[in-house]
C-alpha positions as CSV (number, residue, x, y, z in Angstrom):
1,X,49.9,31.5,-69.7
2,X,50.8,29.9,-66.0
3,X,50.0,31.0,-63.0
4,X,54.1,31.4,-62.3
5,X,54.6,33.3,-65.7
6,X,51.9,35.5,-64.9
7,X,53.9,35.9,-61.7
8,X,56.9,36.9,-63.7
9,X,55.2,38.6,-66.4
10,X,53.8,41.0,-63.7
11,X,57.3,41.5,-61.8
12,X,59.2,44.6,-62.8
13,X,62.7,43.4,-63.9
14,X,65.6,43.4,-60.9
15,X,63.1,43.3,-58.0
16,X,62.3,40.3,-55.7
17,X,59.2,39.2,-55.4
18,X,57.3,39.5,-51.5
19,X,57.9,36.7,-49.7
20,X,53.9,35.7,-50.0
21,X,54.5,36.2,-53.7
22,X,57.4,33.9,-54.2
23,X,55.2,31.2,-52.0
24,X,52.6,31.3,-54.0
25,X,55.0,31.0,-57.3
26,X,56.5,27.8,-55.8
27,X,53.6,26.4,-54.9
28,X,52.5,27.2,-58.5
29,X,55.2,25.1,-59.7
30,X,55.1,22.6,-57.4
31,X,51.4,21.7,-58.4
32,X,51.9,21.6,-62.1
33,X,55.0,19.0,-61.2
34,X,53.4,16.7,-58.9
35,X,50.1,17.0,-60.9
36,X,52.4,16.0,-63.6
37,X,54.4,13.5,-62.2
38,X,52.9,12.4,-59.1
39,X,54.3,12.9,-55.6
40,X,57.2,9.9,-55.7
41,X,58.5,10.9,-58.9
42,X,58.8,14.9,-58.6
43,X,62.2,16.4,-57.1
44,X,62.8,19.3,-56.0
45,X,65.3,20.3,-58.8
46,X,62.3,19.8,-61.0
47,X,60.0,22.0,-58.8
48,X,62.7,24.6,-58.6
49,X,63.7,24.7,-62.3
50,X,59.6,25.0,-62.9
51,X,60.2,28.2,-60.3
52,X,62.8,29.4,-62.1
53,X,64.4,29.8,-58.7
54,X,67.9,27.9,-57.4
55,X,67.1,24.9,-54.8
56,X,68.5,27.3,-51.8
57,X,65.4,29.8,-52.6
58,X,62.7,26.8,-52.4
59,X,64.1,25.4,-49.3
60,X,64.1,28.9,-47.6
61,X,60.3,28.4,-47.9
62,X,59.7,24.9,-48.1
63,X,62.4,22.9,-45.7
64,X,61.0,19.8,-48.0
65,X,59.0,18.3,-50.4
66,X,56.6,16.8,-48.3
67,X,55.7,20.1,-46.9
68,X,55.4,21.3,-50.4
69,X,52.9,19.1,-51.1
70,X,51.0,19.2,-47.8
71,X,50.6,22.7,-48.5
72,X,49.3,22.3,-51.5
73,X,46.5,20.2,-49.7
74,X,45.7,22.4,-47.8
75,X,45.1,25.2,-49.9
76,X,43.0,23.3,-52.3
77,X,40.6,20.8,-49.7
78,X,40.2,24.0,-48.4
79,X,39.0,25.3,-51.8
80,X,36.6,22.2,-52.6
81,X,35.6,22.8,-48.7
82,X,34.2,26.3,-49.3
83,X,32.8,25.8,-52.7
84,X,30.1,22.8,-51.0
85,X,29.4,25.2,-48.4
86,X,28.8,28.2,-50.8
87,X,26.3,25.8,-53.3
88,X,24.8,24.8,-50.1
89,X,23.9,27.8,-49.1
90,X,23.1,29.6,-52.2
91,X,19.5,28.6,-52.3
92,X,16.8,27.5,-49.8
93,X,15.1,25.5,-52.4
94,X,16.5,22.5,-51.3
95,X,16.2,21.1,-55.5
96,X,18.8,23.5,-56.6
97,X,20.5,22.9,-53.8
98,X,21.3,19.4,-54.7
99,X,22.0,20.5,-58.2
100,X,24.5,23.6,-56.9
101,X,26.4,20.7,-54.4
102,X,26.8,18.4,-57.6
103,X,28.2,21.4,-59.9
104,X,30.3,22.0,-56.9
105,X,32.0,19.0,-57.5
106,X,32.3,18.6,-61.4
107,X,33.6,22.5,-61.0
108,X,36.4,21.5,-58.6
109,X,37.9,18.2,-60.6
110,X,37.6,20.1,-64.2
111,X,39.7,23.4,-62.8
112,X,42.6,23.5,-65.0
113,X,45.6,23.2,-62.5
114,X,44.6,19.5,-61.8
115,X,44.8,20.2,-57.9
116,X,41.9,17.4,-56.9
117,X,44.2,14.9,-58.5
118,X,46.5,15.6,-55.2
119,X,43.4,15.3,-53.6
120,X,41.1,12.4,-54.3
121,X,44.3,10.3,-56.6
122,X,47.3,10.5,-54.2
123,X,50.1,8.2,-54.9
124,X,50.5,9.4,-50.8
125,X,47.8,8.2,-49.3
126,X,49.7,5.8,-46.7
127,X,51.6,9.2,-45.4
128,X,49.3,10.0,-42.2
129,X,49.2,14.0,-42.9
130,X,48.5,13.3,-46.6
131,X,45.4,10.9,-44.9
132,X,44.4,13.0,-42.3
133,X,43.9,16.1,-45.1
134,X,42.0,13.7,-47.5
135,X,39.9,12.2,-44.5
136,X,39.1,16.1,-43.3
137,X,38.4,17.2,-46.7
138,X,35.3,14.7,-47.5
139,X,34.5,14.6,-43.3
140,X,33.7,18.1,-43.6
141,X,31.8,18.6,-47.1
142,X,29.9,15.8,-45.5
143,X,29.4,17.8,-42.7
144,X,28.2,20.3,-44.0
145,X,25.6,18.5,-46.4
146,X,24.5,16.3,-43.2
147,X,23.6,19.9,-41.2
148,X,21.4,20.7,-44.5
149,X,19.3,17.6,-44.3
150,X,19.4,17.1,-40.4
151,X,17.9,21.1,-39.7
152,X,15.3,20.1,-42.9
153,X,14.5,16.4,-42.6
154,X,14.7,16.2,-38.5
155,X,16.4,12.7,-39.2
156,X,19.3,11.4,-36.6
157,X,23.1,13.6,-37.0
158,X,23.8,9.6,-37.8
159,X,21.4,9.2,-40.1
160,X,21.8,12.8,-42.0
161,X,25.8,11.9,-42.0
162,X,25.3,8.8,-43.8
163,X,23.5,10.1,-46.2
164,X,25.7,12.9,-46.7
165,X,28.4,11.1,-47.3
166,X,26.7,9.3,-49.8
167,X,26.0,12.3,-51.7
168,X,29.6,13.7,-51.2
169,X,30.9,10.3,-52.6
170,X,28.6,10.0,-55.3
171,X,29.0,13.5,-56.9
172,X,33.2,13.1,-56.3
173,X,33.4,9.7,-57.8
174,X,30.9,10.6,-60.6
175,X,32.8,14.4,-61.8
176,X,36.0,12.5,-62.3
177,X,34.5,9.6,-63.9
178,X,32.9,12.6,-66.4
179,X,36.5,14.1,-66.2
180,X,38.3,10.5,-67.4
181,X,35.5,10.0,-70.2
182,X,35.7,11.3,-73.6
183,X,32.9,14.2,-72.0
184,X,30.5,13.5,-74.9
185,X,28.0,13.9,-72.2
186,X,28.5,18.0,-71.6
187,X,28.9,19.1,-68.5
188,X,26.1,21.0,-67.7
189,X,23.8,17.9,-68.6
190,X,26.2,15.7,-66.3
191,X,25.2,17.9,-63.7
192,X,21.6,17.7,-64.4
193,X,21.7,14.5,-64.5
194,X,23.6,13.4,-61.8
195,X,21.7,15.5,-59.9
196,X,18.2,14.3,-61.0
197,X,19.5,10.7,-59.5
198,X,20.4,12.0,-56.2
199,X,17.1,14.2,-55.8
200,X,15.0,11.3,-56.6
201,X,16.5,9.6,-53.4
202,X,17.1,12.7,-50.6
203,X,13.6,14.1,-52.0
204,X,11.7,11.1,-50.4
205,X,12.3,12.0,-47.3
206,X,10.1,14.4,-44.9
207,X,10.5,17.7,-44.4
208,X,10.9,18.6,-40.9
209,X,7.7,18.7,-39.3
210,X,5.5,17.5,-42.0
211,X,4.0,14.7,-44.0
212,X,6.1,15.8,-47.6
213,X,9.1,15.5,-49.2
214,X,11.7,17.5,-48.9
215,X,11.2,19.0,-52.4
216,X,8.4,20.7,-50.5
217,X,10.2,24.3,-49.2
């Protein structure tokens, strides 16, 4: 069952929904179609006939259908966002760490809904505020990974940023090359391993005021 029949399954006959409910059912429907369909080629009759709503209803939230899909973007870069920082700090053992950040990832692009599709394979990407979300969305995951190995390694913020971003890249190119495979490898060991690769690098480098790695904690 969908999220939006869900929605109506849970609605008593002859009552409208709250306005927050009937947002989230459009968005709903608006992510399965541009998931589906891609930004260019979605309408809004398709979006509204998902919602089971008329076109009048859709625009009273959503003046268009680039707003419909910016907010989408926002709701799920925030998502990916707040799962890095909650691996990151689920663990002060700075192994699992790595391991929790990857899984972060592979969780995000195998979630059902297809939302990092909007995400990380636009067919937008030349609209600025479609740009400026995808550019804030890996900024700030790096961000967040850079503050983990600045406060632990005492590198540069230039230095930890780099290789954060090379972290954030690696595990985000690498879950949705998993997710466009035929997944013989299983998940949990594409995690493992992926992992092992990238702890092999970041573990080389000194703890904050010592001579060891930082798989030292």
């Amino acid at each position: 069952m969908t999220a939006i029949e869900q929605t109506e399954a849970a609605r008593p006959r002859g009552t409208r929904l709250p306005r927050r409910a009937r947002r989230n059912q459009l968005l709903g429907a608006a992510q399965e179609v541009f998931v589906a369909q891609g930004y260019h080629a979605a309408a809004m009759d398709d979006i509204a006939e998902r919602a089971g709503v008329s076109k009048p209803v859709l625009y009273q939230h959503f003046p268009g259908k680039l707003d419909l899909y910016l907010a989408l973007l926002d709701q799920h870069c925030e998502a990916l966002i707040q799962s890095v920082r909650t691996a990151l700090a689920s663990t002060t053992d700075n192994k699992q760490r790595v391991r929790a950040t990857m899984d972060a990832y592979f969780a995000y692009v195998e979630d059902d809904g297809g939302a990092f599709r909007l995400v990380f394979e636009s067919d937008l990407t030349n609209e600025p505020a479609v740009r400026e979300r995808v550019d804030k969305v890996t900024n700030e995951c790096s961000e967040a990974i850079c503050e983990v190995i600045a406060e632990d390694t005492g590198l540069s913020r230039a230095e930890s940023m780099l290789l954060a971003s090379g972290l954030g890249g690696l595990a985000q190119v690498v879950a949705r090359s998993w997710l466009h495979s035929d997944r013989s490898v299983p998940r949990d060991q594409a995690v493992q391993l992926l992992a092992s690769l990238a702890w092999r690098g970041i573990a080389g480098f000194p703890l904050h005021g010592t001579d060891h790695g930082a798989d030292h904690h």
